[in-house]
N, C-alpha and C positions, 0 to 999 in steps of 0.2 A: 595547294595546302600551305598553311601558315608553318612557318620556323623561327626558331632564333636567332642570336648571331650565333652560340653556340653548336649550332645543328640540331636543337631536340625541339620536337613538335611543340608549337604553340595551339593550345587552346582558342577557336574564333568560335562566336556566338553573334550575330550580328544581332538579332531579335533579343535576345535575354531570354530564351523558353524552351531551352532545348531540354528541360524534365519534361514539358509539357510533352515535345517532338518523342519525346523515347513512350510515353503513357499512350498517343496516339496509333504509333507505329506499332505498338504490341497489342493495344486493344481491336483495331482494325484488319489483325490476322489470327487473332485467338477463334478457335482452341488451338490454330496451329502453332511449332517452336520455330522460332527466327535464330539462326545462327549469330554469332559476333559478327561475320561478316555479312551478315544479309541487316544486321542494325545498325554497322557501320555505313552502307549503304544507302539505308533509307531516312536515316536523322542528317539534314541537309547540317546542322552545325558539327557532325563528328564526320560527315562525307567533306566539307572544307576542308576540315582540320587533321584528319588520316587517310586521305583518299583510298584507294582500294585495301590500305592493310597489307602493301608489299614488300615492307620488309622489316625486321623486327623491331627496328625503333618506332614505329608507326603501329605496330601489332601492342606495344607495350604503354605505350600514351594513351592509345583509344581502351583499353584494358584498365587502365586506373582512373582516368576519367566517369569508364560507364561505372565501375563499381561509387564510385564516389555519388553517380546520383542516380544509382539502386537504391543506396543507404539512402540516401536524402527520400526517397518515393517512400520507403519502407520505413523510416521514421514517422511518416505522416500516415501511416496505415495503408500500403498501397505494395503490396508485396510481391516481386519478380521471383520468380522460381525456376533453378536453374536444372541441366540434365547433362550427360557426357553424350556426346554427339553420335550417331550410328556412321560407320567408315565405310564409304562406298569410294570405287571406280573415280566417281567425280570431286570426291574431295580432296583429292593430289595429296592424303598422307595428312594434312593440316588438321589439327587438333583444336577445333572450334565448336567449346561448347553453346547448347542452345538455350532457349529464354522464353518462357512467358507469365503473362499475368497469371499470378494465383486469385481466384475469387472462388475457389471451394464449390462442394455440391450441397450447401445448405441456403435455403431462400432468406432473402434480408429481410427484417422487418423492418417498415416504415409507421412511427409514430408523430402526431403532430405536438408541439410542444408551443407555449408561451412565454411570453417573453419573461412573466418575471420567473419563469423556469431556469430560464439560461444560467446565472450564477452558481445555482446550486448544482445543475447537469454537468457546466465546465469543470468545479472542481470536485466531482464524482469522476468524472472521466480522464482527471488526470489520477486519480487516484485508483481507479483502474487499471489504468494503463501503466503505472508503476508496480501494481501488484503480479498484472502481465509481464511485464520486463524482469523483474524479480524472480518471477515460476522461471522462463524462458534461459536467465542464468543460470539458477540450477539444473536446469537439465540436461544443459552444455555443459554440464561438469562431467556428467557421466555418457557423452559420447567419448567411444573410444577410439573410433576412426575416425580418421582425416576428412574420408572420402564421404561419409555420413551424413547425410542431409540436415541441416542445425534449421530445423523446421520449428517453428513455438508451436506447443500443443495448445495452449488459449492465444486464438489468435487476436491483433493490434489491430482494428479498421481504422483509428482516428477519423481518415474524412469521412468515412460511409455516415457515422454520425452529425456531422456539420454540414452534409448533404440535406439531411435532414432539421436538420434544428441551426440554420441560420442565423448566425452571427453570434453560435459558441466561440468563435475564434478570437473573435473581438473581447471578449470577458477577459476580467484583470482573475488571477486565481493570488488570494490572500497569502500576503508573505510569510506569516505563521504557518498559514495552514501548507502553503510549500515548502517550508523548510521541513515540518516533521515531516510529511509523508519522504522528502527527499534523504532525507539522512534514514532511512530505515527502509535499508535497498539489498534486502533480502527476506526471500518469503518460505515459508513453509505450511504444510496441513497439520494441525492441533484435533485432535479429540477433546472435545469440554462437553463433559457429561449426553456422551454418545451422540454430539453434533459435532461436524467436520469445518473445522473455521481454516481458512487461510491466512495465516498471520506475519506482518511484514516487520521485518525489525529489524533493530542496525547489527550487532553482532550474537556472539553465541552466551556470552551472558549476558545481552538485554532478552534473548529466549527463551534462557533457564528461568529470569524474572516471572516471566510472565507466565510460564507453565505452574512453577512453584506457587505463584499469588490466587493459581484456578483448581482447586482441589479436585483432584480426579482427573486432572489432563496430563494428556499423552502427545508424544512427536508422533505422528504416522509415515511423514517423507518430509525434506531428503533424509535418507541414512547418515548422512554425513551430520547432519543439524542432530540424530537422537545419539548417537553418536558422541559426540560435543558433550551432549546433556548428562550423558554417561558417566564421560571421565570427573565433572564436576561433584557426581553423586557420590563415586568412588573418590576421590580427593576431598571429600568433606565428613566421611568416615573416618578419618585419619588426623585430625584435627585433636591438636595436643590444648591443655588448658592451661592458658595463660592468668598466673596469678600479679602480674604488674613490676616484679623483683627483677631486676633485668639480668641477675646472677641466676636465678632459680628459671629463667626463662630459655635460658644459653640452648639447653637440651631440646625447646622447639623446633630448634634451627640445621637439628643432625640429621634428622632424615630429607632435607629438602632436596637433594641430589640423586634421592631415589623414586621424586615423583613424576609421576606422567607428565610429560616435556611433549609428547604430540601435537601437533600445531591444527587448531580450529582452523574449516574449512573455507571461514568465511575471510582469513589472513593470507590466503592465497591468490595469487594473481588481480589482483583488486587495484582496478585505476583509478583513480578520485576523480584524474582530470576526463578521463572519457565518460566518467559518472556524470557528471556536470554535465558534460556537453548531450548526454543523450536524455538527462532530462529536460533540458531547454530546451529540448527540439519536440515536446508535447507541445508546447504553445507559444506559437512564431506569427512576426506578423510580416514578414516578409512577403515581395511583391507573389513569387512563385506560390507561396502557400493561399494565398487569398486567390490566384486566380485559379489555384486548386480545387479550393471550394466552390468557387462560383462555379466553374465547369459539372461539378458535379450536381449541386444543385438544379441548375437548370438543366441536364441531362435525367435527373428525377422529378423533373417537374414539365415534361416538355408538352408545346402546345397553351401553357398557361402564360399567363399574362404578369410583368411585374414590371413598376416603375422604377423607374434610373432611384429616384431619390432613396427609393424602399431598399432596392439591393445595396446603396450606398450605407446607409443608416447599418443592416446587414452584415456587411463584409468590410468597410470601411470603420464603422463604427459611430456615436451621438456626435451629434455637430452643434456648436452652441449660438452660430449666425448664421445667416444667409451667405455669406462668402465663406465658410468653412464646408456647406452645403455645397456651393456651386464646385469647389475644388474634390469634394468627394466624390463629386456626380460624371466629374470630368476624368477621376480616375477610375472608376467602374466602365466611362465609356472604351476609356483605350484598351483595361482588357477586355473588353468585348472584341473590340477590334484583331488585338492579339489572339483571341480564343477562336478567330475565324479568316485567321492569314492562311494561305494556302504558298508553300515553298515557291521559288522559284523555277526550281527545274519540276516539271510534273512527273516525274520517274521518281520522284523523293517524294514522301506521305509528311505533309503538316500537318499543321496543329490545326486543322478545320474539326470541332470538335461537332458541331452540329450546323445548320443554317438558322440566319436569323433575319426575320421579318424591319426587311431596313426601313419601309415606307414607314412603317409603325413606329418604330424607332426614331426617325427625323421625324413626324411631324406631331406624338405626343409622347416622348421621352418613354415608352414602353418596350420593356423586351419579352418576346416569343420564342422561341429557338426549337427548332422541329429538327428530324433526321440526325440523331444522336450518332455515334460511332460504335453505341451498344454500352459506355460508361455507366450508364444507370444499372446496368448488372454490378457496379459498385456502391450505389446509393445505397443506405439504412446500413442497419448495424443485422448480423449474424443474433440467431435464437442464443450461442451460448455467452456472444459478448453482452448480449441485452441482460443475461441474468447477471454478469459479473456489474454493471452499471445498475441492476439494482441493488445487487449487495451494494453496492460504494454508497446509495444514495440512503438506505435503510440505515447505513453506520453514522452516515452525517446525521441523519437525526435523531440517532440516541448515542451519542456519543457527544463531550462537552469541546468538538472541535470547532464549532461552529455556534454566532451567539443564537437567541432563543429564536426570535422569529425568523431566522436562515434554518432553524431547526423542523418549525413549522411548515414550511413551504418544502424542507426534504421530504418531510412526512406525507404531506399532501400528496409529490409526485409519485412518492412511493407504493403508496396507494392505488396511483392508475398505472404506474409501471408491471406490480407483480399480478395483474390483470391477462399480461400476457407473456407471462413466464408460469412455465410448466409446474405444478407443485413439487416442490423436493428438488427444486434444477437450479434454486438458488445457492449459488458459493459463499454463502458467508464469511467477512473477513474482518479483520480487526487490524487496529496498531497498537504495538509494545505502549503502553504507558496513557495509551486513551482507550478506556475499556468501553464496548455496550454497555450501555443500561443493564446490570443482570437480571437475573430472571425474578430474583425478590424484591425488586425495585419495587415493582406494582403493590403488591401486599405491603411492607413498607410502607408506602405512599399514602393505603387505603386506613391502615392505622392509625397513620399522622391526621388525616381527614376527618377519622370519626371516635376519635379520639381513643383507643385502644388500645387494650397492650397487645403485645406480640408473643406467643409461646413459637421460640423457634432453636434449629438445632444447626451450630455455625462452627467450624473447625478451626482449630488452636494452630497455632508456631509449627506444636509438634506433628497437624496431619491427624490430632487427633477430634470425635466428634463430639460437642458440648453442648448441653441445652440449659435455656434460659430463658425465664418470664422477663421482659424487661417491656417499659414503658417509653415508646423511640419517640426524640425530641425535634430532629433535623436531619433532615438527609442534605450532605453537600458533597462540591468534588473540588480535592486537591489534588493539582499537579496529573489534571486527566483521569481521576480514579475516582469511585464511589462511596462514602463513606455515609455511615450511621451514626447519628450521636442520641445514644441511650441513657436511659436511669435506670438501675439496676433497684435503687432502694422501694421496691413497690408497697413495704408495709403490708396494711391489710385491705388493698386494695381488691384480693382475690382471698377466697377462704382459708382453710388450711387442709381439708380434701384437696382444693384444686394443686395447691404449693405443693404436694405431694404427690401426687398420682401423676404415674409414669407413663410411657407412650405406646405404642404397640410397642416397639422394643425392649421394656419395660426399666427403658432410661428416665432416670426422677431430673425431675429441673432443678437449676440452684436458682437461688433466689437471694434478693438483697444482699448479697454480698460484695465489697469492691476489694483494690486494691492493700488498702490499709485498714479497711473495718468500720471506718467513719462515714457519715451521712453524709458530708460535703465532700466526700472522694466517690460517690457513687456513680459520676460520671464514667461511661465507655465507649471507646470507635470505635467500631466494625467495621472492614472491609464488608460491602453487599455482596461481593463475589464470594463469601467466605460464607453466608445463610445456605443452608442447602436446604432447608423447610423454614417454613414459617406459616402460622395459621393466629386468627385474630382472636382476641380474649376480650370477651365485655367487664371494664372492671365493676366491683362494687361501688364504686366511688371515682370520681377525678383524681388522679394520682399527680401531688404536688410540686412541682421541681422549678429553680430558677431558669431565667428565659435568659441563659449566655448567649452573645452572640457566637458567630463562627470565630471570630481572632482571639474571644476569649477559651475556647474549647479547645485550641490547639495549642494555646497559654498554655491551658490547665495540662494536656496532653503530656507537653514537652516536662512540666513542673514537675509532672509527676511522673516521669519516665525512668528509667533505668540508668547507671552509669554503664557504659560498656565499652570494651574496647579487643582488639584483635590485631594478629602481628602478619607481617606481609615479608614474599622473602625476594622482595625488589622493592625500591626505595620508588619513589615520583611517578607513581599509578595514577592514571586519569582516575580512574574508581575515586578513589580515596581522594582527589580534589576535590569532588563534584560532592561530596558531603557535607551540605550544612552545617554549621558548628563545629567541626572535628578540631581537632589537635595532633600535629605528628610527633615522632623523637625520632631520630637515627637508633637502629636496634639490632645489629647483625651485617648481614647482607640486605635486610629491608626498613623498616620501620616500625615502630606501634602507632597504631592508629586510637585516639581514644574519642568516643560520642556520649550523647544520651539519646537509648533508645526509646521512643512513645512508643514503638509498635513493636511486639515480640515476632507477632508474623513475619511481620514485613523485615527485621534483624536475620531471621532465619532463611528467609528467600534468599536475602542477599549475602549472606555470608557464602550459602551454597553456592551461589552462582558465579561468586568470583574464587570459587574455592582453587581453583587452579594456583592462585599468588597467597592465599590465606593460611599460614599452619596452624596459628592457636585462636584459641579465641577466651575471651573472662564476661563476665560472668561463670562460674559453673553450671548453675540453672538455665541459661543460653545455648551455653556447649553442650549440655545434655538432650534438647528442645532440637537443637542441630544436629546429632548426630539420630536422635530417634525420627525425626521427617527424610535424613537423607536413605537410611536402612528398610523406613517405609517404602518409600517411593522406588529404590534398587530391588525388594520384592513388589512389587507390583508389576515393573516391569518383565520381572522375571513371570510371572501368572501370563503377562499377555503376548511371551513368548510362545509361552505352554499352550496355549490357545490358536495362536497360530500357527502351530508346531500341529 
């Protein structure tokens, strides 16, 4: 056995594959459990390195070692699953839990995919697999025992899929597009309008955001996330009105010692740096992970035929010469090499993962590889991973994460993916701050096309439901979100029956009316998530309206927006950085924050959602708008108590 000078076990690996040695050793005795000391025994690099296990310095190196590259296997989708040992006669008392492969009782699907697939699949399945890790955290919140198996209910294959779709490994995933999914590394299930979306987002007021900006959603789990949302609703009921006098405003500040001080669930225990690390270990190009794949691969493909170059190209990745080729093709041969070492002592199981056809191999650079280990019971992805990878990929393509023709090509796959996904099995998911396409996008869309107006009915600030003929000019998205730029002034574009007559609910439309009463203020945003009907109106006529671009709409937006401002009762809030145009003053124990609002909704969402630091707010017309959406939404919740009560 290897040591120090100090006396503590040194780690020896002579090969570099001793993940490989531990995947071998456990798949070539499954279904049965191997004890620690029956794996310490058969992985020739941990039988060098702790020989039999006989005495506790040797018991506790081989013990942090194996857990270190569990984690390593289980990061890559490849899960050990552990048990407390049964105590017989011949186990002398020794407390040696056992091990083996999880590969579940559900059959894998195998799908073929193309190559210009791959980009778009890699960065769905990291997005997956975030939203995975995400469920998987909170669920471990609410294990209460030690001894409780911290099993993920959606489980992580990673390779099972690169078994399949060769040379996702290799794909670059967009620094954008991983940074949001990585910073918004907590998940939850939302109800929007009786669909169960899973939604990933970075704290407990980027979740209030998002519920508030979806009219009619609900937390359904974790408790801890509606929870959160709760105390927000209640703290933004209580919201004093700030009229700017910093003497008249003193009284704001009395009751801040009385309000909910509860700490949100998601300020708890939270590593940044293990965040880090566990999302860089979605997509690694290290030698271990690529001859991960290869193995598996060819273990899903056995009996077939593939050239050195093809698996290089593959697993390696594009090569831009002939000598970038020749060194790819040289590294695909040695792991072959390596994937088919057999240990030294034959009482120890290497990493012989299959046989391979050598004659074929020397004399036209082709690999075969027959008599697997039974690894291909890890190839392909799980029925319930395959839906979560179509949600991922259905979001890429209506969602502004991705530019148009990456859009395209999600769409496309999406198409042959929910093919074979069960109806209703799909999870749909979102992220805070990049919405789906909503559901009035299409009609929207179809008005713009044929030139129509729009009779539709869209919710206010305050929660409440508003109808309006307007003539929509452009649909764009800022900052990830959907947005409608209308003309309200429709003249007599429609009759005066039509401007009148009310809907089945015998709600009347308003019509040309704007902010200030003036033709040239006729312009307005919509949030699209905010339409909850819309149907299309043939007008009498082409209804007139300048052709602004989009920097002038939100000119005009900002021009025409509100003064507003609200007081905080802690000074140097990231919130309050992160605001456009704002202005601070020292004001208490916190500050005044002053903006101009464009959007009363989007004012109202937010005030709510950081209500926790917020006591006053000015406008009056704001703080009124605020306090009737937070009293709406606190009985509703209360109804869907009742309901589930």
């Amino acid at each position: 056995m290897a040591e120090g000078t100090n006396g503590r076990r040194r780690f020896s690996d002579k090969w570099g594959k001793h993940e490989l040695d531990v995947l071998a050793v456990l798949s070539s005795a499954f279904p049965q459990w191997l004890t620690s000391r029956q794996i310490a025994q058969r992985v020739k690099a941990y039988a060098d390195s702790y020989g039999e296990l006989a005495d506790q310095a040797a018991k506790a190196a081989f013990a942090k070692q194996f857990q270190r590259d569990r984690a390593k296997l289980a990061a890559m989708g490849i899960a050990i699953e552990s048990r407390q040992p049964e105590y017989s006669s011949k186990s002398e008392g020794q407390d040696f839990a056992s091990y083996r492969l999880q590969l579940g009782d559900e059959p894998r699907v195998r799908l073929r995919f193309d190559l210009e697939d791959l980009p778009v699949l890699a960065a769905a399945n990291y997005l997956a697999r975030s939203i995975s890790m995400s469920q998987s955290s909170e669920q471990q919140l609410h294990q209460s025992s030690r001894s409780t198996p911290r099993v993920p209910q959606i489980p992580i294959p990673g390779l099972g899929l690169d078994s399949i779709a060769p040379g996702l490994g290799t794909q670059t995933i967009p620094d954008a597009l991983q940074r949001v999914i990585d910073s918004r590394r907590f998940a939850a299930t939302v109800d929007v309008n009786g669909e169960h979306i899973n939604v990933a987002y970075t704290d407990s007021d980027d979740l209030a955001m998002f519920v508030l900006e979806h009219p009619g959603a609900t937390i359904i789990s974790p408790p801890e996330a509606a929870d959160a949302f709760h105390r927000r609703l209640v703290a933004a009921t209580g919201f004093a009105e700030a009229d700017g006098d910093s003497e008249n405003d003193t009284h704001t500040l009395a009751n801040t010692a009385q309000r909910d001080s509860t700490p949100d669930h998601d300020l708890n225990g939270y590593d940044e740096d293990n965040a880090k690390r566990s999302s860089a270990s979605f997509q690694t190009g290290s030698e271990v992970d690529r001859r991960l794949r290869l193995m598996l691969f060819l273990s899903a493909h056995l009996g077939e035929e593939f050239s050195l170059a093809e698996l290089a190209e593959r697993f390696v990745g594009k090569t831009r010469n002939e000598d970038e080729l020749k060194r790819a093709i040289n590294v695909i041969h040695k792991d072959i090499n390596t994937l088919t070492t057999v240990s030294d002592d034959g009482e120890m199981a290497g990493s012989q993962f299959f046989d391979i056809d050598w004659s074929l191999l020397d004399t036209e650079n082709i690999v075969s590889a027959t008599n697997s280990l039974g690894l291909e019971r890890l190839a392909g992805v799980s029925p319930q991973y395959l839906s979560l990878i179509t949600a991922s990929v259905s979001y890429l393509a209506h969602s502004p994460l991705l530019p148009e023709g990456s859009r395209a090509q999600a769409d496309s796959l999406y198409k042959r993916l929910r093919q074979h996904v069960e109806p209703g099995e799909t999870p749909w998911l979102s992220l805070t701050g990049y919405e789906l396409e909503p559901t009035s996008f299409t009609v929207v869309k179809r008005a713009l096309d044929t030139a129509s107006l729009l009779d539709m009915e869209y919710t206010d600030g305050a929660g409440r439901t508003r109808r309006k003929i307007v003539a929509p000019a452009k649909i764009f998205v800022d900052e990830g979100v959907y947005y409608a730029a209308v003309w309200t002034d429709i003249g007599d574009a429609i009759s005066e029956d039509q401007k009148t007559k009310p809907d089945v609910n015998g709600v009347t439309p308003l019509n040309g009316n704007s902010r200030n009463g003036s033709h040239e203020d006729a312009w307005q945003m919509l949030r699209l998530a905010r339409i909850e009907r819309a149907e299309l109106v043939t007008p009498l006529h082409k209804v007139e309206f300048p052709d602004a671009p989009i920097s002038e709409l939100r000119k005009w937006s900002f021009d025409n927006g509100t003064a507003a401002m609200f007081i905080t009762d802690k000074p140097d809030l990231a919130f309050t950085k992160s605001l456009p145009g704002a202005s601070t003053e020292a004001h208490g124990t916190g500050e005044k924050v002053h903006l101009t609002v464009s959007s009363d909704s989007w004012f109202v969402a937010f005030c709510i959602s950081h209500a926790r630091h917020i006591v006053a707010v000015a406008p009056g017309t704001l703080r009124t708008m605020i306090l009737a959406r937070a009293r709406r939404e606190l009985s509703l919740e209360q109804e869907v108590t009742l309901v589930d009560e």
